[in-house]
Backbone as a chain_set.jsonl record, in Angstrom:
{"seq": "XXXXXXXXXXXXXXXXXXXXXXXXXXXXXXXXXXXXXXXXXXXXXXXXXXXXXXXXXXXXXXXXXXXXXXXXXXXXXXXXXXXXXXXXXXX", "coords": {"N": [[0.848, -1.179, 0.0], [0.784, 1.917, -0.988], [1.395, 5.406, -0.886], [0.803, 8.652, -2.352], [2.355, 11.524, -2.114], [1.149, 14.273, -0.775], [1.083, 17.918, -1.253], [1.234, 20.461, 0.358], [0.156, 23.62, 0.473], [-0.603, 26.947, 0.375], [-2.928, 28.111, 2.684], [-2.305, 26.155, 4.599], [0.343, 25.45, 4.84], [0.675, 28.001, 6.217], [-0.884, 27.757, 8.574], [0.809, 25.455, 9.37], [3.092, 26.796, 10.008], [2.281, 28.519, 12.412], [1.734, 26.475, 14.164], [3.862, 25.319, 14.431], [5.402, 26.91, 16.139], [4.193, 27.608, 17.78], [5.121, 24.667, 19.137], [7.592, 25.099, 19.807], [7.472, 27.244, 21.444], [6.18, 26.036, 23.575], [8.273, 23.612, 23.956], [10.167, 25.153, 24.65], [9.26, 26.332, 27.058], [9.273, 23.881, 28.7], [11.842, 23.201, 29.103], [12.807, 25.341, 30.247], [11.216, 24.859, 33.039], [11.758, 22.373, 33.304], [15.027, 22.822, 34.1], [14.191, 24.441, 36.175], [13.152, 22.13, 38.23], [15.416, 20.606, 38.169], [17.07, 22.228, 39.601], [16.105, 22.589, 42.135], [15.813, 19.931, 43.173], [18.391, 19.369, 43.102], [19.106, 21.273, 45.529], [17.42, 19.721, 47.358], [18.913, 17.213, 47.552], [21.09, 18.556, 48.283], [20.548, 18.825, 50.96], [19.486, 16.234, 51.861], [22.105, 14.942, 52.248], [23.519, 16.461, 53.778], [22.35, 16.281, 56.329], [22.65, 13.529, 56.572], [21.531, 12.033, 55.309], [20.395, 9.515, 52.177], [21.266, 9.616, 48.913], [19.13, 8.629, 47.649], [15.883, 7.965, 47.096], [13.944, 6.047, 47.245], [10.895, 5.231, 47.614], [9.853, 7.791, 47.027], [10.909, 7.898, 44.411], [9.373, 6.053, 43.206], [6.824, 6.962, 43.43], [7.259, 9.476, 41.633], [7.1, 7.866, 39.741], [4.859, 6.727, 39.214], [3.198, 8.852, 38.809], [4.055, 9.847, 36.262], [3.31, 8.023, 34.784], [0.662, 7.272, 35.382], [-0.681, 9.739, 34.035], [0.5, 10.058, 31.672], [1.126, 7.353, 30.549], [3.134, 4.318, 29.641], [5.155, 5.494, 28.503], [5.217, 8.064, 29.882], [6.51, 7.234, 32.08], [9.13, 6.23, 31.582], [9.747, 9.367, 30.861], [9.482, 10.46, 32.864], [11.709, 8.708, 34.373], [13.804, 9.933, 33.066], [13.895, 12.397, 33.858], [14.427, 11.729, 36.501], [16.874, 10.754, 36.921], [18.298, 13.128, 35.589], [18.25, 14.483, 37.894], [19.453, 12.734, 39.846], [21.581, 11.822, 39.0], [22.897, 9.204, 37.396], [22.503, 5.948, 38.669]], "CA": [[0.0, 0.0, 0.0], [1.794, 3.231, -1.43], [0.411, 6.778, -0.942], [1.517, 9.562, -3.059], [2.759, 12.865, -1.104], [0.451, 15.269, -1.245], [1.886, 18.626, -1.447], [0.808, 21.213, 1.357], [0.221, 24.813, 0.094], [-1.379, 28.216, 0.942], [-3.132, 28.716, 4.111], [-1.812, 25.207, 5.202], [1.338, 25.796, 5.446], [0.772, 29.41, 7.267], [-1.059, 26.901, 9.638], [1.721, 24.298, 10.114], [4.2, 27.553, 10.915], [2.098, 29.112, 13.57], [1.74, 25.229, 14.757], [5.58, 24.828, 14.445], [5.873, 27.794, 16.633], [3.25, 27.29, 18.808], [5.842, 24.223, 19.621], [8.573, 25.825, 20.359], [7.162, 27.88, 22.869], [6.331, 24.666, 24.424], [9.626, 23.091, 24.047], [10.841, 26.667, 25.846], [8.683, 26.172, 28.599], [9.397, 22.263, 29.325], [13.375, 23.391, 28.868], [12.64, 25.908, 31.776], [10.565, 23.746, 34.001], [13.219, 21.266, 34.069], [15.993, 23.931, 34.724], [13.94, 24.641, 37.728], [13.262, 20.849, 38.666], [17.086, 20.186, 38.367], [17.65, 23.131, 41.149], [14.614, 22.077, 43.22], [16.3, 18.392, 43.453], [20.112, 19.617, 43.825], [18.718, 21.657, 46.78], [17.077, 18.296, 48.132], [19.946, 16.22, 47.184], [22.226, 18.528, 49.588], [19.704, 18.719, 52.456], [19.614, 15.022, 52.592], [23.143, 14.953, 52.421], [23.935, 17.22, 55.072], [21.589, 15.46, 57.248], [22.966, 11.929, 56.741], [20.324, 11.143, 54.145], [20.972, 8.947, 51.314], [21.277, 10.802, 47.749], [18.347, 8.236, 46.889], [14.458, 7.879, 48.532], [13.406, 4.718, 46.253], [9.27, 5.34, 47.733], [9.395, 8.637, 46.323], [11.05, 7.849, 42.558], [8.345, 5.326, 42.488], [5.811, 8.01, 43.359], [7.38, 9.952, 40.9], [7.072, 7.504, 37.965], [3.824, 6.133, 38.658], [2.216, 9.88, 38.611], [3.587, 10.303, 35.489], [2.802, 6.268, 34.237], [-0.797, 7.225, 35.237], [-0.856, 10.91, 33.341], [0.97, 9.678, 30.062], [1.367, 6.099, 30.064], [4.394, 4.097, 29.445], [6.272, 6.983, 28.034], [5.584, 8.886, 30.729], [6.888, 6.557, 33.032], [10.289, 7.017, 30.591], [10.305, 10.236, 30.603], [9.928, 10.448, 35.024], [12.997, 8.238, 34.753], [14.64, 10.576, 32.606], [13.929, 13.586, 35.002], [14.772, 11.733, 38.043], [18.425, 10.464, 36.635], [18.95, 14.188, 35.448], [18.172, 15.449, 39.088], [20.007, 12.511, 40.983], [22.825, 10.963, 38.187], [23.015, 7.597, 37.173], [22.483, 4.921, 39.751]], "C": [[0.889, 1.234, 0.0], [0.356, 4.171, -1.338], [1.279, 7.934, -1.266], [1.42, 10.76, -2.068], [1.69, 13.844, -1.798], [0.986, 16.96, -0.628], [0.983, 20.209, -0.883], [0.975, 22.171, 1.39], [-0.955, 25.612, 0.893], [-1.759, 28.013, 2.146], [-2.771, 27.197, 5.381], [-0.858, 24.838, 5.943], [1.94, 26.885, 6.178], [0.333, 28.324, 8.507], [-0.25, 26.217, 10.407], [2.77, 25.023, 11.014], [3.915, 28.31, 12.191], [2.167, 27.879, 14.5], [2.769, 24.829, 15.963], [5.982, 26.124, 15.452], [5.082, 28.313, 18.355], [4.585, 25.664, 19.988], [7.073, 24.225, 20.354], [8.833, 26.6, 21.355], [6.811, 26.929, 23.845], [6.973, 24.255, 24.699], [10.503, 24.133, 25.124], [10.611, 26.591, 26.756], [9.434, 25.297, 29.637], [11.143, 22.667, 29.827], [13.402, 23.978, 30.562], [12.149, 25.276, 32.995], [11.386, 22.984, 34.401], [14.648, 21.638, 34.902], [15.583, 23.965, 36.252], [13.821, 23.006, 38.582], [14.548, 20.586, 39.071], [17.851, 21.16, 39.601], [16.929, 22.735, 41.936], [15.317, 20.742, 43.939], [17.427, 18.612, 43.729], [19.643, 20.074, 45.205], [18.455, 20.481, 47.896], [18.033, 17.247, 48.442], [21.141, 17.026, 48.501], [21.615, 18.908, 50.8], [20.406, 17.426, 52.599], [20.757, 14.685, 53.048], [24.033, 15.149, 53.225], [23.265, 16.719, 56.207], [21.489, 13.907, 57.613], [22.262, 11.119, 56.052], [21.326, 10.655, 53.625], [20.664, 10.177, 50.156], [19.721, 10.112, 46.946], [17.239, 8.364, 47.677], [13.675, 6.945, 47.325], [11.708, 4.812, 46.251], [9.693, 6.478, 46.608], [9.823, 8.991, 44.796], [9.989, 6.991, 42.287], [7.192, 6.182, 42.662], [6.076, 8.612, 42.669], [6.609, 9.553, 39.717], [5.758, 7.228, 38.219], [3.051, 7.499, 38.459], [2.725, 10.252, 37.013], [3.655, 9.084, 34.072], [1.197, 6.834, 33.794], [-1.047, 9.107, 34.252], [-0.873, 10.72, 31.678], [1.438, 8.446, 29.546], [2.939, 5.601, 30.331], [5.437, 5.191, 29.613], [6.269, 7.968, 28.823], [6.211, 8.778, 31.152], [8.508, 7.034, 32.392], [11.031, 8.399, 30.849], [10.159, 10.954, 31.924], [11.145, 10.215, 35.264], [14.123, 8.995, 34.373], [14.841, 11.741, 33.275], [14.667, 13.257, 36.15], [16.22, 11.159, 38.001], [19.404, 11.931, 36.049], [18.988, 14.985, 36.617], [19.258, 14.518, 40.142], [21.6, 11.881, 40.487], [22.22, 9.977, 38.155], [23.076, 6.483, 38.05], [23.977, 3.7, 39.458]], "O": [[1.641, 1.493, 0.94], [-0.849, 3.999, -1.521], [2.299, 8.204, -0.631], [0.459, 10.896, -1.311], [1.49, 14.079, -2.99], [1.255, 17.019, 0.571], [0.264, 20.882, -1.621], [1.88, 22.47, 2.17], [-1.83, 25.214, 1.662], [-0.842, 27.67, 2.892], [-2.938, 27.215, 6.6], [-0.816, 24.265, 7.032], [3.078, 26.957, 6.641], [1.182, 28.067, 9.361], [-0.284, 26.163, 11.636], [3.268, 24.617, 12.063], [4.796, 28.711, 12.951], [2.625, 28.092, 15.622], [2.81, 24.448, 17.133], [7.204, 26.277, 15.462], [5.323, 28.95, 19.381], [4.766, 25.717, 21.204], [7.443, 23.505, 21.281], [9.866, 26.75, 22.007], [7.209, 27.098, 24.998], [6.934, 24.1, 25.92], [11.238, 23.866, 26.075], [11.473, 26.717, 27.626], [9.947, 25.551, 30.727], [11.522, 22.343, 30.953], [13.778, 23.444, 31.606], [12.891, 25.259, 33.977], [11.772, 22.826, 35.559], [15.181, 21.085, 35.865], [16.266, 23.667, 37.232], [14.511, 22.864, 39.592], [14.805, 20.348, 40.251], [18.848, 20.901, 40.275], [17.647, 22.376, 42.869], [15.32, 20.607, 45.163], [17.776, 18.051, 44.768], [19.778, 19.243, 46.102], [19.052, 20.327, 48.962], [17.967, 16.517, 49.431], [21.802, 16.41, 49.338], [22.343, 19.344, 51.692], [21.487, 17.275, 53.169], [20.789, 14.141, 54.152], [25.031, 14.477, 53.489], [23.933, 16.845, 57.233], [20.785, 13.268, 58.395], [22.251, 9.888, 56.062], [22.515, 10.813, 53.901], [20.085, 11.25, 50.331], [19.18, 10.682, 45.999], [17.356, 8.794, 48.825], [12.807, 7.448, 46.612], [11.108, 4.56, 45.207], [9.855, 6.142, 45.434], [9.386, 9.912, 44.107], [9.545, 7.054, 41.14], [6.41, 6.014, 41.727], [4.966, 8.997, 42.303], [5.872, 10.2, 38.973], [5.142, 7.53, 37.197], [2.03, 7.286, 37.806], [1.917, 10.935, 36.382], [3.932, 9.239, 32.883], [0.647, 6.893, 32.694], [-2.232, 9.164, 33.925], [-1.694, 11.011, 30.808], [2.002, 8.31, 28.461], [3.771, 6.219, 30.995], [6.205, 5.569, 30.497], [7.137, 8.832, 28.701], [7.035, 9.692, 31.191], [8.994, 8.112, 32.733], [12.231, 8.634, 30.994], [10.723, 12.039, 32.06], [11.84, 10.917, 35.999], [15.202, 8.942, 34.964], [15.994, 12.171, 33.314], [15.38, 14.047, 36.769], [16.789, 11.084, 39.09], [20.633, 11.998, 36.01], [19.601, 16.053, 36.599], [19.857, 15.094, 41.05], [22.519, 11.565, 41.243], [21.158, 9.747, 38.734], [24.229, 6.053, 38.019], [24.167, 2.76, 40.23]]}, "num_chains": 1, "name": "protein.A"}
């Protein structure tokens, strides 16, 4: 099953660029958000630290991932793990 390209003019492609830009300001956001996440968690990371904690709290990465398992699925879950290895390193 082949399907020929169909070729995406006039007010379509004004559409796709406010779209495509509409994304970007999204992508800007998420960029920032995480910025702040990644200070939010260093902060936490040298409390516990200073207090004899561990650098890890195993309940609360699994409370992490499953809130965002149950929000966005799988791929959420993914992309929790990917937050919570950029806030604590690599295990």
């Amino acid at each position: 099953m082949s399907t020929t390209p169909v070729a995406v003019t006039g007010s379509a492609v004004d559409r796709i660029a406010e779209l495509r830009q509409e994304i970007d300001a999204c992508d800007a956001e998420i960029i920032e958000l995480v910025r702040r996440r990644l200070a939010v968690s260093a902060e936490i990371g040298t409390l516990r630290r200073a207090t004899g904690g561990t650098r890890l709290n195993l309940a609360r990465e699994q409370q992490v991932l499953a809130r965002f398992r149950e929000a966005l699925g799988d791929d959420g879950a993914a992309l929790g793990m990917l937050l919570l290895r950029q806030g604590r390193g690599r295990l």
